[in-house]
N, CA, C and O of each residue as an XYZ file, in Angstrom:
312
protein
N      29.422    -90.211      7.827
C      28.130    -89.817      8.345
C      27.686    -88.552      7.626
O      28.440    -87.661      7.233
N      26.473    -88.587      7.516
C      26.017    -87.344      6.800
C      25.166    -86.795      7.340
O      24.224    -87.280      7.967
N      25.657    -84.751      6.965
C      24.522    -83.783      7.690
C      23.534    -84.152      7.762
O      22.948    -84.834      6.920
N      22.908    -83.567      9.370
C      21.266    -83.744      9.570
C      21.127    -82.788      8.293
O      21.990    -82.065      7.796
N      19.451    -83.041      7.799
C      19.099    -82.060      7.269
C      18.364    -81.263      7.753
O      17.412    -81.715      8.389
N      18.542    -79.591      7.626
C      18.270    -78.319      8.103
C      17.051    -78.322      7.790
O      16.800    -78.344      6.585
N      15.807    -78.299      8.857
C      14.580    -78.054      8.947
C      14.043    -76.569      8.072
O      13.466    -76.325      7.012
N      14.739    -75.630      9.458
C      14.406    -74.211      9.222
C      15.841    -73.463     10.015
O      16.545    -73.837     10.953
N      15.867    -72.082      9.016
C      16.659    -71.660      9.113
C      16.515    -70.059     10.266
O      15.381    -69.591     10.363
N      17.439    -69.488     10.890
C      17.114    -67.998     11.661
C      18.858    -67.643     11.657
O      19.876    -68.204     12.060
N      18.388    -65.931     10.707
C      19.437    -65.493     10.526
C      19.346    -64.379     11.879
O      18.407    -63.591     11.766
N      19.808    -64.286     12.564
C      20.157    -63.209     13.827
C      21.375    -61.955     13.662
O      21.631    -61.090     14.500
N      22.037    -62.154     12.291
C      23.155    -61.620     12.501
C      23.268    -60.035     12.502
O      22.217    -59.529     12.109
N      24.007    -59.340     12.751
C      23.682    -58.138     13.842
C      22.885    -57.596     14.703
O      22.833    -56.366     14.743
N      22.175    -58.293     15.486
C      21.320    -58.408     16.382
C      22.158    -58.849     17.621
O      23.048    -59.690     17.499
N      21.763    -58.084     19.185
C      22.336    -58.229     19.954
C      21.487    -58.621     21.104
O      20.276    -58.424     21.198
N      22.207    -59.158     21.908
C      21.176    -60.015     23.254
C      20.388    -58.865     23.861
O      20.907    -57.760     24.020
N      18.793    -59.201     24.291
C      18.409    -60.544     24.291
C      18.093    -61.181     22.532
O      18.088    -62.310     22.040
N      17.854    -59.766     21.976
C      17.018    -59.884     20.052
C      17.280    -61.514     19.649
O      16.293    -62.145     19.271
N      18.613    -62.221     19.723
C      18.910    -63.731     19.430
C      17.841    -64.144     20.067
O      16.690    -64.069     19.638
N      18.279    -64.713     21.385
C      17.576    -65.442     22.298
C      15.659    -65.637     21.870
O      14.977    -66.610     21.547
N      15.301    -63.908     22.123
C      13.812    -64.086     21.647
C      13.848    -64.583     20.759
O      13.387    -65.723     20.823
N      14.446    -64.078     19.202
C      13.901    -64.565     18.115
C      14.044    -65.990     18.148
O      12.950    -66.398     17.758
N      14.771    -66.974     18.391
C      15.260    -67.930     19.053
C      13.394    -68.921     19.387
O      12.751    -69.736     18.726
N      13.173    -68.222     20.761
C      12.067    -68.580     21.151
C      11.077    -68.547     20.391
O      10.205    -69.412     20.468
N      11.027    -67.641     19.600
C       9.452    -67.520     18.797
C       9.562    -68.392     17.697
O       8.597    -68.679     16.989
N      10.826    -68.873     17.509
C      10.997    -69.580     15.910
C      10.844    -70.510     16.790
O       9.972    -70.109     17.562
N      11.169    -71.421     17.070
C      11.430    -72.898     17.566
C       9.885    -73.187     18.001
O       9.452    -74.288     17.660
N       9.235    -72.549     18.531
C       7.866    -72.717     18.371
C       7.337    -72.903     16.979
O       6.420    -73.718     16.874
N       7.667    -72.414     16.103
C       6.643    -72.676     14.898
C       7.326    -74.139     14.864
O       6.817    -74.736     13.915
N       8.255    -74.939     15.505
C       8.502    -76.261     14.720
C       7.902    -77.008     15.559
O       7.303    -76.590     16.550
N       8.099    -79.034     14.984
C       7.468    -79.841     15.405
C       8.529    -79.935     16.106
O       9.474    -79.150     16.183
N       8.260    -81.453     16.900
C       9.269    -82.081     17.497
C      10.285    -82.835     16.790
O       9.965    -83.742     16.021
N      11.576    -82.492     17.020
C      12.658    -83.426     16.148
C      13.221    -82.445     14.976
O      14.323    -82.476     14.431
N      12.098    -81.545     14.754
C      12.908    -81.317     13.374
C      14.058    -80.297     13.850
O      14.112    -79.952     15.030
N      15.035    -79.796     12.832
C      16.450    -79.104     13.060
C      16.126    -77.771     12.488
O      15.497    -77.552     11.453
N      16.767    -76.713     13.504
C      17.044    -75.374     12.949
C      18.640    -74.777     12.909
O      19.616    -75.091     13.590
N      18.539    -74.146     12.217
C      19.918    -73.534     12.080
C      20.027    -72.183     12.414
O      19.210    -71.473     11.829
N      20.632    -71.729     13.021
C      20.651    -70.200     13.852
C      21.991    -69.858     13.159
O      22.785    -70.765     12.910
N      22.251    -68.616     12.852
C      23.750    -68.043     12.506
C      23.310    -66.669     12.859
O      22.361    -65.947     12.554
N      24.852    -66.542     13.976
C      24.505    -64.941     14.684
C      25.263    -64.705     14.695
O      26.055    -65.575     14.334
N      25.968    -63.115     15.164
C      27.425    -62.476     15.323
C      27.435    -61.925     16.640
O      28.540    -61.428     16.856
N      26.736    -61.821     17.508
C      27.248    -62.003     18.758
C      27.596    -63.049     19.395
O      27.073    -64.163     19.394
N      28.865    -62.509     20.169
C      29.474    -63.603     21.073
C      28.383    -64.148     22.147
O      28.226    -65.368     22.192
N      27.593    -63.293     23.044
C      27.102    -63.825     24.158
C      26.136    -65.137     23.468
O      25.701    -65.873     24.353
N      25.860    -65.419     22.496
C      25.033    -66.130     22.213
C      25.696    -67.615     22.271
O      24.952    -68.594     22.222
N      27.335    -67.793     22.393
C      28.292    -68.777     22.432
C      27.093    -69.628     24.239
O      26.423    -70.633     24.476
N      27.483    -68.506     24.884
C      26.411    -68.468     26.737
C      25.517    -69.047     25.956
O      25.550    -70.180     25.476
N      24.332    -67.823     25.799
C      23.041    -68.074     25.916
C      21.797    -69.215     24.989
O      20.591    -69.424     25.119
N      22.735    -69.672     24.178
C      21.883    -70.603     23.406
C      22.191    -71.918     24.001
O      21.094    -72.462     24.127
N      22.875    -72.511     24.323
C      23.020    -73.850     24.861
C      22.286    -73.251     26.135
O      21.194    -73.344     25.575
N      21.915    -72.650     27.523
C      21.587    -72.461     28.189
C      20.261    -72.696     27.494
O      19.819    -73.844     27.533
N      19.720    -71.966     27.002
C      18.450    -71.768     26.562
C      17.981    -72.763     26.113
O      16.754    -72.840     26.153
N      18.870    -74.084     25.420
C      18.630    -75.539     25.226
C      18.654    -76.215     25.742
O      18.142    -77.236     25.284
N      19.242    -76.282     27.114
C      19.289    -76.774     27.822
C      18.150    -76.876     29.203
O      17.952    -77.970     29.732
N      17.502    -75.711     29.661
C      16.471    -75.151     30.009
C      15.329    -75.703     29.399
O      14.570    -76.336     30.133
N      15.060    -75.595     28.246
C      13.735    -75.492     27.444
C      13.995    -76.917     26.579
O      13.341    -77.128     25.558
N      14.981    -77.857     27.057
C      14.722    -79.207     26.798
C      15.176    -79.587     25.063
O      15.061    -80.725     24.609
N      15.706    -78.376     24.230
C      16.118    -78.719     23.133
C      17.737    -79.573     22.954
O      18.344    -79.983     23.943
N      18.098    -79.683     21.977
C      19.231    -80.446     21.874
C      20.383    -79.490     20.945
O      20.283    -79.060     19.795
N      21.413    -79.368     21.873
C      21.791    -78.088     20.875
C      22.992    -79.586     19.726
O      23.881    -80.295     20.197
N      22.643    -79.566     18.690
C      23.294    -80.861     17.660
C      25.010    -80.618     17.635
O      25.884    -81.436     17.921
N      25.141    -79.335     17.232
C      26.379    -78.840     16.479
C      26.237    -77.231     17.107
O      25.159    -76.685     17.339
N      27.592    -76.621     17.319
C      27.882    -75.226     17.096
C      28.883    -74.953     17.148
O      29.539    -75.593     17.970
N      29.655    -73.831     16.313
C      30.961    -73.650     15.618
C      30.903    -72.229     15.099
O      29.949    -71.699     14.530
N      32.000    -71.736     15.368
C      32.215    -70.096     14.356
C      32.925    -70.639     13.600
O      33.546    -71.693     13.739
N      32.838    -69.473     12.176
C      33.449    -69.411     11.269
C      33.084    -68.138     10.943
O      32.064    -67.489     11.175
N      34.390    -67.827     10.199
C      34.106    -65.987      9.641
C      33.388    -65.333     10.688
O      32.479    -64.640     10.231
N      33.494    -65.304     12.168
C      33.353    -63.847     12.999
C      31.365    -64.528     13.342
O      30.518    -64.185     14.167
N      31.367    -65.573     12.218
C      29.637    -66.115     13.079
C      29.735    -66.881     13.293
O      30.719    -67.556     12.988
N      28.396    -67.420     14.219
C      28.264    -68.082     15.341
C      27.469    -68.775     14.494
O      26.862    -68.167     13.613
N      27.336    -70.369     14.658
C      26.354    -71.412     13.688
C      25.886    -72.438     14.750
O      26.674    -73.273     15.193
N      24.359    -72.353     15.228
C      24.540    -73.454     15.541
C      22.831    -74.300     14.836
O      21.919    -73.929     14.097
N      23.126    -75.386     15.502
C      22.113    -76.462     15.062
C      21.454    -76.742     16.038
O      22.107    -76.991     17.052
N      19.851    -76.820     16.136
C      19.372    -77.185     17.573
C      18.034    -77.671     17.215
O      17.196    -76.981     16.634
N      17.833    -79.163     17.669
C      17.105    -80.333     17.258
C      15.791    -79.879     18.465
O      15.956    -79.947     19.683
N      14.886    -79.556     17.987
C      13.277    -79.463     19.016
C      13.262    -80.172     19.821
O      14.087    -81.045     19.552
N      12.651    -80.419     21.009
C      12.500    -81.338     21.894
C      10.924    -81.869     22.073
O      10.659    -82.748     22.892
C-alpha cells in the first residue's frame, strides 16, 4: 500500500500548547474536504490534544508516530 499523498504541510515545532492546537485550527481551514495535512511538533501534550481536536471537529486523524523527540501526525479534513 502506498502513502497518502501530503496535501499541506504545518511545522509547530517548538511551540507549546495551546500555539499547536490554534495553528492547527487556522490551517485546516484553508483546506478542502479530504485533502491530507501533515503536522510535526515537539510537544508531548499534542500526543492528547490533536486526536481530541479530530475527533471533536470531525477530522480523521490517518497516521501518528514520533520519531527523533517529534511528534508526526497525518489528519485527513472532514
Amino acid at each position: 500500500m502506498s502513502k497518502p499523498e501530503v496535501s499541506h504541510k504545518l511545522d509547530t515545532k517548538g511551540l507549546y500548547c495551546p500555539e499547536p492546537v490554534m495553528m492547527l485550527h487556522t490551517k485546516i481551514d484553508e483546506l478542502s474536504a479530504g485533502e491530507l495535512l501533515e503536522v510535526v511538533a515537539t510537544d508531548p501534550s499534542t500526543k492528547r490534544d490533536i486526536p481530541k481536536f479530530c475527533g471533536f471537529l470531525g477530522h480523521e486523524l490517518v497516521e501518528q508516530c514520533e520519531k527523533d523527540a517529534n511528534f508526526y501526525y497525518l489528519i485527513k479534513k472532514g
